[in-house]
C-alpha positions as CSV (number, residue, x, y, z in Angstrom):
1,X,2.9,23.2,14.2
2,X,2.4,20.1,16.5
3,X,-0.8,18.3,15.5
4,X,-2.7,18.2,19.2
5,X,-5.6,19.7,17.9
6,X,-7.1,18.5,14.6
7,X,-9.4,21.4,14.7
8,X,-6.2,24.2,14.6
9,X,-5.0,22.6,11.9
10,X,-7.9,22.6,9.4
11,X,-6.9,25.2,7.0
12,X,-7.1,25.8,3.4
13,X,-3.6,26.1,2.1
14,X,-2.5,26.6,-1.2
15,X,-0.5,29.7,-1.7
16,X,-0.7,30.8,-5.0
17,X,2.5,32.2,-5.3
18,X,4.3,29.7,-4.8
19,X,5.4,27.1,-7.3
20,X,7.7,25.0,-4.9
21,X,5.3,23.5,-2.9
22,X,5.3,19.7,-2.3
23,X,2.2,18.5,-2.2
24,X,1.1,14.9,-1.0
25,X,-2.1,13.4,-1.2
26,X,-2.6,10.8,1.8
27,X,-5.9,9.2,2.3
28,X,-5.2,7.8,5.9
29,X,-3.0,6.7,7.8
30,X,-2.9,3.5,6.7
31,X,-1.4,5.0,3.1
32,X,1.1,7.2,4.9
33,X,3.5,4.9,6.4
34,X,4.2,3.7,2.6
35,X,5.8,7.3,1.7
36,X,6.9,8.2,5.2
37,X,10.7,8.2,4.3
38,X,10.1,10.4,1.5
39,X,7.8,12.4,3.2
40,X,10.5,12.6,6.4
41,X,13.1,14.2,3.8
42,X,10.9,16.7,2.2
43,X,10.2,17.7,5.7
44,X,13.5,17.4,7.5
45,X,14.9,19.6,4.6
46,X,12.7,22.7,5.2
47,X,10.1,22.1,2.2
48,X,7.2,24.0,1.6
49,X,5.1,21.1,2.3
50,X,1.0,20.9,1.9
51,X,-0.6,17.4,3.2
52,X,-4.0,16.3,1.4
53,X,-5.9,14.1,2.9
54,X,-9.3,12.6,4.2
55,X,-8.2,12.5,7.8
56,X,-5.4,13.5,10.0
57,X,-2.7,10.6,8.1
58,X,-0.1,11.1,10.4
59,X,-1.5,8.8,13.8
60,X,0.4,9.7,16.9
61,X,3.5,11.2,14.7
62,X,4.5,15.0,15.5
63,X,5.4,17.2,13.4
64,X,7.1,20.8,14.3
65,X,7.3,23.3,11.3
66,X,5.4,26.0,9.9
67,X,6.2,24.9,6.2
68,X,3.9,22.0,6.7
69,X,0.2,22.6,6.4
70,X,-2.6,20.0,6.8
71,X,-5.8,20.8,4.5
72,X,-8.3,18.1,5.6
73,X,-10.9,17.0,3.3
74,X,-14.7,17.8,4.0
75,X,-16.6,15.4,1.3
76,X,-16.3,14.6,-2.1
77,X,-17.0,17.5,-3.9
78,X,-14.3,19.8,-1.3
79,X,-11.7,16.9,-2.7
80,X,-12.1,17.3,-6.7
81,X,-12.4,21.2,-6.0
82,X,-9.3,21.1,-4.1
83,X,-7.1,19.2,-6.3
84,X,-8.1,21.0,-9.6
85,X,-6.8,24.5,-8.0
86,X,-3.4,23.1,-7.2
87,X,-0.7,24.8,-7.6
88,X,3.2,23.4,-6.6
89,X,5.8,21.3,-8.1
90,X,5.0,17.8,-7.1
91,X,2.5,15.9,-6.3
92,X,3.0,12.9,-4.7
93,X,0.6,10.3,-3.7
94,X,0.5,6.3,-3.3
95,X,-3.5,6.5,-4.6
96,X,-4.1,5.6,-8.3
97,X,-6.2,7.0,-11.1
98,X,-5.1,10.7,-11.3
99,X,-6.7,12.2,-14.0
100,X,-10.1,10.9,-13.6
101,X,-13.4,12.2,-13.1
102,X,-13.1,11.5,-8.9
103,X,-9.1,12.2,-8.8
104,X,-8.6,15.0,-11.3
105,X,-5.4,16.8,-12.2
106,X,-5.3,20.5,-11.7
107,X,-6.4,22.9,-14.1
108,X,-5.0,26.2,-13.0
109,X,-3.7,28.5,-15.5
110,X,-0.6,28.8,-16.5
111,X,-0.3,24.7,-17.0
112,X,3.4,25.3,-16.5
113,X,2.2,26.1,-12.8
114,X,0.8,23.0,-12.2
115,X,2.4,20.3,-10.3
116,X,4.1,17.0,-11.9
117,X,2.3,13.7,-11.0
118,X,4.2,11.2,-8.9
119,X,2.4,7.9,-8.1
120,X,4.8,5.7,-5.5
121,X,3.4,2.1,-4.9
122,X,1.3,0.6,-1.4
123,X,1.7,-2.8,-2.4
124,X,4.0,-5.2,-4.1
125,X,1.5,-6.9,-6.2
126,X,1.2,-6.9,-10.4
127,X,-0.7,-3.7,-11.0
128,X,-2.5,-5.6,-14.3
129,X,-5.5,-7.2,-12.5
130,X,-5.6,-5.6,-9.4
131,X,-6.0,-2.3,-10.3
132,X,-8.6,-0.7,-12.3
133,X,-8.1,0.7,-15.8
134,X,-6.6,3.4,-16.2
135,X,-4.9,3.3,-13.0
136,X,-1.6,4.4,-13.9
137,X,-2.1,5.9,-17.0
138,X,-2.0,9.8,-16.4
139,X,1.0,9.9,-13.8
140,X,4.2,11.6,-15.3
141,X,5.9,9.6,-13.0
142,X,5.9,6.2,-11.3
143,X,8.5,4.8,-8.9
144,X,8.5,1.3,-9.1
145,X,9.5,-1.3,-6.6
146,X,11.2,-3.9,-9.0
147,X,11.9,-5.0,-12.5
148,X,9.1,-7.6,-12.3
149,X,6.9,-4.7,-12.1
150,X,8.3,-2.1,-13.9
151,X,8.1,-4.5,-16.6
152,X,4.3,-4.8,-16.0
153,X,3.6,-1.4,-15.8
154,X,4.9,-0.7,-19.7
155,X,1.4,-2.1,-20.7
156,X,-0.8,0.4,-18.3
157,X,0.9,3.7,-18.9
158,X,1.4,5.9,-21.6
159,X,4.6,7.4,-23.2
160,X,4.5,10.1,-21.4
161,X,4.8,8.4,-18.2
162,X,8.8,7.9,-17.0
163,X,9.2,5.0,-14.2
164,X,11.9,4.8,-12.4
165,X,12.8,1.6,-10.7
166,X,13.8,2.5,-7.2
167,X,13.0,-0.3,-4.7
168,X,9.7,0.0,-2.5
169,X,9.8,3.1,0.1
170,X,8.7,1.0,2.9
171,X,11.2,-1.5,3.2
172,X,14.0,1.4,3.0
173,X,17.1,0.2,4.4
174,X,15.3,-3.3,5.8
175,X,17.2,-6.2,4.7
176,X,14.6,-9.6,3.9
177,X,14.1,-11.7,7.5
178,X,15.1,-8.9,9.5
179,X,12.3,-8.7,12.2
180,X,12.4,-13.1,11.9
181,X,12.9,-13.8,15.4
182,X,10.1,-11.8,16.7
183,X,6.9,-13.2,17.3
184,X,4.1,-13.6,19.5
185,X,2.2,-16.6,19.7
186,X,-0.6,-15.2,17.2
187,X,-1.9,-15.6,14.1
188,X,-3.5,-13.2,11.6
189,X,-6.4,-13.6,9.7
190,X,-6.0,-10.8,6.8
191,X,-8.0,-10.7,3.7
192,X,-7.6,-8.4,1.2
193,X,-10.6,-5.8,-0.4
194,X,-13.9,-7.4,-1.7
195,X,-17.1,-8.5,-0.8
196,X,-17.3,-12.0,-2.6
197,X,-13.7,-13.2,-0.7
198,X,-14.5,-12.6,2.7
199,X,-17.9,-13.7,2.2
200,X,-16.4,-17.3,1.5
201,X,-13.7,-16.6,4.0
202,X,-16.4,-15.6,6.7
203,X,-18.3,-18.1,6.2
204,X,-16.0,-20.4,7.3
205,X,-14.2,-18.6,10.3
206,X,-15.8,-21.3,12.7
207,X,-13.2,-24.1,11.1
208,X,-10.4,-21.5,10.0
209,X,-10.2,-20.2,13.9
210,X,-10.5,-23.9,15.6
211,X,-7.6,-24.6,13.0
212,X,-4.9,-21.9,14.7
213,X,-6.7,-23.1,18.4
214,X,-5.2,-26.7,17.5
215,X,-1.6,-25.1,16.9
216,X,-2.4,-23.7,20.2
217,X,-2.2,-20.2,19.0
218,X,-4.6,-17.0,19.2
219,X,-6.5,-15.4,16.4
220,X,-6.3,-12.6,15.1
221,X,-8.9,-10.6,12.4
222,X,-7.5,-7.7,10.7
223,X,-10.2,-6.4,8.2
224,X,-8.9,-4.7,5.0
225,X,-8.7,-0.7,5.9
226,X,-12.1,-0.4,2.8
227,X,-14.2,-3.0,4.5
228,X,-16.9,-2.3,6.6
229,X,-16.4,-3.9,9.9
230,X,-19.5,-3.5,10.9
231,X,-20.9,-5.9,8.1
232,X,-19.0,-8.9,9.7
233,X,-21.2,-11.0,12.1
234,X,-19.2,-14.1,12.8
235,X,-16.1,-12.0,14.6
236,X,-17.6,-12.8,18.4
237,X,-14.7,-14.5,20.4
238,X,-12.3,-13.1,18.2
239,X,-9.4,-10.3,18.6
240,X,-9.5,-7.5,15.9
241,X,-6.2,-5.5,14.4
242,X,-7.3,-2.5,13.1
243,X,-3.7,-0.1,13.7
244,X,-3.5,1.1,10.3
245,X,-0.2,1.9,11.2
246,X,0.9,-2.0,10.7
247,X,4.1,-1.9,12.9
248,X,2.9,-5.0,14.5
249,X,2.9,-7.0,12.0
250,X,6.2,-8.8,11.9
251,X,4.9,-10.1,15.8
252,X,2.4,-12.7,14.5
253,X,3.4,-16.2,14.7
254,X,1.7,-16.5,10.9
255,X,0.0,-14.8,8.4
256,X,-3.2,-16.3,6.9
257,X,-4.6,-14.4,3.5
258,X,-5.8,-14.1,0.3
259,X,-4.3,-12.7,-2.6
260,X,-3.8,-9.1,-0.5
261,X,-0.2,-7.9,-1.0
262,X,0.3,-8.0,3.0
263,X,1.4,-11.3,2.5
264,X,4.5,-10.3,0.3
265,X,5.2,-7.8,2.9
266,X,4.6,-10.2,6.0
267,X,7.3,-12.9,4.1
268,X,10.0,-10.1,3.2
269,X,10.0,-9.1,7.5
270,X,9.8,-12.6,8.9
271,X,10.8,-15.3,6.0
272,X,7.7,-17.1,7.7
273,X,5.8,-18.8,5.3
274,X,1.9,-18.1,4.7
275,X,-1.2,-19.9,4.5
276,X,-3.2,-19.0,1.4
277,X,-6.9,-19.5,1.4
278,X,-8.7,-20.8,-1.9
279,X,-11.0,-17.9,-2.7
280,X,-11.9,-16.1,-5.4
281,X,-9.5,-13.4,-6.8
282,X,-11.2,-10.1,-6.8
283,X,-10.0,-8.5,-10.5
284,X,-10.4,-5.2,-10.9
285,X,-9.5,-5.2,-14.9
286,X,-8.8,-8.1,-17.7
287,X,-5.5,-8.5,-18.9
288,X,-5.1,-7.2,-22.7
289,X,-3.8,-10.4,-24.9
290,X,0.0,-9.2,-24.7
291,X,-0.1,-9.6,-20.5
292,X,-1.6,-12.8,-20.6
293,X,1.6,-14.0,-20.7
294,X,2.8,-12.1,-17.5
295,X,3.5,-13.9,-14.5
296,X,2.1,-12.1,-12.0
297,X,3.0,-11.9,-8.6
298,X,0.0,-12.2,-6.2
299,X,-0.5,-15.3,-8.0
300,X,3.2,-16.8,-7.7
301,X,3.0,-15.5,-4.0
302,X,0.8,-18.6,-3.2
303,X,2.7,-21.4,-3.8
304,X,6.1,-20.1,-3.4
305,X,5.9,-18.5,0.1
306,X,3.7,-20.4,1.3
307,X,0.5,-22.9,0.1
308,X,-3.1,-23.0,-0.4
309,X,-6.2,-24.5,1.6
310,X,-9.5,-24.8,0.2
311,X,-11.8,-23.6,2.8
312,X,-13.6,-27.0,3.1
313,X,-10.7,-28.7,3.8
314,X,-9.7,-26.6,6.9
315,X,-10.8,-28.8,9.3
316,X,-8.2,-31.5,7.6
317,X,-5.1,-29.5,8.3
318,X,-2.7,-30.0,10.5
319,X,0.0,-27.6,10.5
320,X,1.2,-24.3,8.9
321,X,3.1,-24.7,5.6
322,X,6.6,-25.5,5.1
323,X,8.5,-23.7,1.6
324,X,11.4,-23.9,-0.4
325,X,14.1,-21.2,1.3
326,X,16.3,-20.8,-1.5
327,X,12.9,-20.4,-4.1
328,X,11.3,-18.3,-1.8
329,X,14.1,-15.6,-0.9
330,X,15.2,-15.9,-4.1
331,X,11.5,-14.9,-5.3
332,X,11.2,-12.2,-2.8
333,X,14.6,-9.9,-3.5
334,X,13.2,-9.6,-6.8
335,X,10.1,-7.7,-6.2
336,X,12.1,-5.4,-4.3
337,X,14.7,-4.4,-6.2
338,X,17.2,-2.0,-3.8
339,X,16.9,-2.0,-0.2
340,X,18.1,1.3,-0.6
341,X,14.5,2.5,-2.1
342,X,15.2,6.4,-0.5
343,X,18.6,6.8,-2.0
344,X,17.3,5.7,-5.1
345,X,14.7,7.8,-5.5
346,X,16.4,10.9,-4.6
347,X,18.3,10.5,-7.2
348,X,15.7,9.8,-9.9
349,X,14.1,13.1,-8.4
350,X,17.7,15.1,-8.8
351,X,18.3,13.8,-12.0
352,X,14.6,15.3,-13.3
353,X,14.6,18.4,-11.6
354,X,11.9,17.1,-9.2
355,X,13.5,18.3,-5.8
């Protein structure tokens, strides 16, 4: 089945007799590219494949095979219907919080017909503050990108949970720098998710964009995939991003951010450093006592791959930051563990009996 059409391909499709099926819950496209290689082998292989999502997640890909069916969302309450009549043998998704009133499990009977729980991450940040409780809790498995975070995870999930430490799916068989000489003379403006950090970064676009016109580059906004574009008034005069795809990104010149995770992801493509705004960290649950003494990484980011300006001293600057290579690579390799993130995880899956 070729996806021209998104209105052939809206279909309810979960055959009850089968207990094989891989199932993947996408939300968009901007989630799938983060599972694509695992998704590419299910598929390639002749899986019976069923693809959950809110919209069609695949962009301009095509894919050719009448194992794969597409069962698009309608609202909320088609979504927790759907996913509590599941039946297969994985389920595999980068979205947290399965088990939860708004992402439930399924609840057919037999139990021993319902699919295993496989979480697989979209971003290389600690998952202690930036995720909300319960995030990781109910997943019988989770494939981690590194030790750091593996590590981390032992205080969020239960002892049911298995994690594997695999590498991270989307920089499968990328070595660190390898897109480093490609750039156009851009930079991008990306803050991460919530309201009260691009306030402060919005409010202050006037000296942030004359700052990248002094380096006699062009800027660039790219809103978080979540925020509502339309809620941004000071964007006149300036060029938007919005490919949820992402395969740009290693062309910008620089990367200015937040504490969003594409700045881990920007640094492991280009080894260019980052400029860090100083805004407020958006936390979506307290650390218990024993994690306070976790390093975590979207903090570390900011002063080892690149450095920090306070908004109100824009204006001041005078150039992108300069790093520490050694520190920096050095810092980066161990958040990704393997480069060879695919291999790895097929053979956590064969070991289990998950394939």
């Amino acid at each position: 089945m070729i996806f021209h059409d998104i209105t052939t391909i809206i279909r309810f499709a979960i055959r009850k007799n089968n207990a094989d099926k891989i199932i993947f819950f996408i939300e968009n496209l901007s989630h799938f590219r983060f599972i694509e290689s695992i998704f590419d082998y299910f598929f390639k292989n002749n899986y019976d494949i069923t693809v959950i999502s809110l919209e069609n997640p695949f962009g301009t890909r095509d894919y050719n095979n009448n194992n794969l069916s597409l069962v698009l969302l309608k609202d909320e309450k088609d979504k927790i219907t759907t996913l509590k009549n599941l039946k297969g043998k994985l389920f595999i998704t980068t979205t947290p919080s399965i088990g939860t009133p708004i992402f439930p499990k399924s609840q057919i009977i037999p139990k021993e017909d319902r699919p295993k729980y496989l979480y697989f991450f979209h971003s290389l940040v600690s998952p202690n503050e930036m995720y909300v409780k319960n995030s990781f809790k109910n997943f019988d498995y989770i494939f981690s990108p590194s030790d750091i975070i593996t590590e981390q995870l032992n205080f969020l999930v239960s002892n049911k949970t298995e994690i594997f430490t695999t590498g991270y799916l989307l920089f499968n068989n990328i070595e660190v720098g390898n897109y480093s000489k490609d750039f156009d003379d851009k930079v991008l403006i990306a803050p991460t998710w919530g309201e009260k950090g691009v306030s402060q970064l919005m409010n202050n676009i006037d000296n942030l964009t004359n700052f990248i016109v002094k380096q006699k580059l062009k800027p660039v906004f790219r809103p978080h995939p979540m925020t509502d574009i339309n809620k941004l008034n000071n964007l006149k005069g300036i060029s938007l991003d919005q490919d949820k795809d992402l395969k740009n990104l290693h062309r910008y010149r620089h990367l200015i951010t937040d504490f969003s995770g594409i700045a881990l992801e920007y640094f492991y493509l280009t080894k260019r450093p980052v400029l860090f705004l100083d805004v407020s960290k958006k936390i979506k649950r307290k650390l218990g006592t024993k994690e306070k003494k976790l390093k975590l990484i979207e903090n570390d980011m900011r002063t080892i791959i690149g450095d920090i300006i306070s908004l109100d001293k824009i204006s001041d600057l005078n150039s992108f930051p300069t790093i520490e290579n050694k520190i920096s690579l050095e810092f980066i390799n161990e958040i990704n563990s393997n480069v060879n993130s695919l291999e790895n995880t097929l053979e956590a899956l064969r070991k289990n009996n998950l394939n």
